[in-house]
N, C-alpha and C positions, 0 to 999 in steps of 0.2 A: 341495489347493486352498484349504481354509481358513486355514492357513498365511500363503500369499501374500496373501489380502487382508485378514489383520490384521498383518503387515509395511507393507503399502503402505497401512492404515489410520491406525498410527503414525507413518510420514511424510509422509503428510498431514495431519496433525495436530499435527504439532510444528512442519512447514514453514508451515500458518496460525498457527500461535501466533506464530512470529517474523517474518513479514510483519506480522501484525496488531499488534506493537510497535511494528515500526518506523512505519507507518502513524500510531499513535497518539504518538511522539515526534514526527512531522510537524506532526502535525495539533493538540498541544499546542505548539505554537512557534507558531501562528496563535493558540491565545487566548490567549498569553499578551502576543503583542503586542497584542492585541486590549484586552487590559485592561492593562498597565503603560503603552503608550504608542497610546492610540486614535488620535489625531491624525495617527502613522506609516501608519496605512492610508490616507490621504490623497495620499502625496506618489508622485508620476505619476512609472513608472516606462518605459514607451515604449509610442509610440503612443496616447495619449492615454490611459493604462488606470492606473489604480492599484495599489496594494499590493495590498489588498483583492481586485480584481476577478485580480489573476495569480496573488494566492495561493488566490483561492477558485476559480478555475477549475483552477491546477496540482494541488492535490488530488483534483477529482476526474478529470484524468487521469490522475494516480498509482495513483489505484485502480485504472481500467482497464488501467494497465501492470501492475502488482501480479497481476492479474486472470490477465490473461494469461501470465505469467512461471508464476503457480501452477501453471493448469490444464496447462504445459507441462511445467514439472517432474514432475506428478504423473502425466500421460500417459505421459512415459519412464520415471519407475521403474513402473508397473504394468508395460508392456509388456518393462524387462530384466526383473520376476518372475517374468513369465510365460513365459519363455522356456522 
């Protein structure tokens, strides 16, 4: 048994570590337009919303995708472990 839940500890773990990059290459592409070009967060991208306002709402449902994607993947390998 303990076995399987330091198998399914280290892919859980590896599988946050590379979410959490990519999360973080996101989410560095937001300040970096943020500071080379602040002015780009201005220009209205539809529906009357901004750069700004879709990129800072797109990230945090990225997260909850993210989120969810995780705790799915990590649900299925625990339960093929535990087979």
């Amino acid at each position: 048994m303990s076995l399987i839940i330091k198998n399914a500890s280290e892919y859980k773990a590896k599988l946050g570590v590379y979410m959490f990059i990519i999360y973080v290459i996101i989410y560095t592409g937001f300040i970096v337009i943020n500071v080379a070009s602040p002015k780009s967060m201005a220009i209205i991208l539809f529906a009357g919303l901004n750069m700004a306002i879709v990129y800072g709402v797109g990230l945090i449902v990225l997260a909850v995708i993210m989120g969810l994607i995780y705790n799915y993947l990590c649900t299925k390998k625990e339960d093929e472990l535990n087979k």
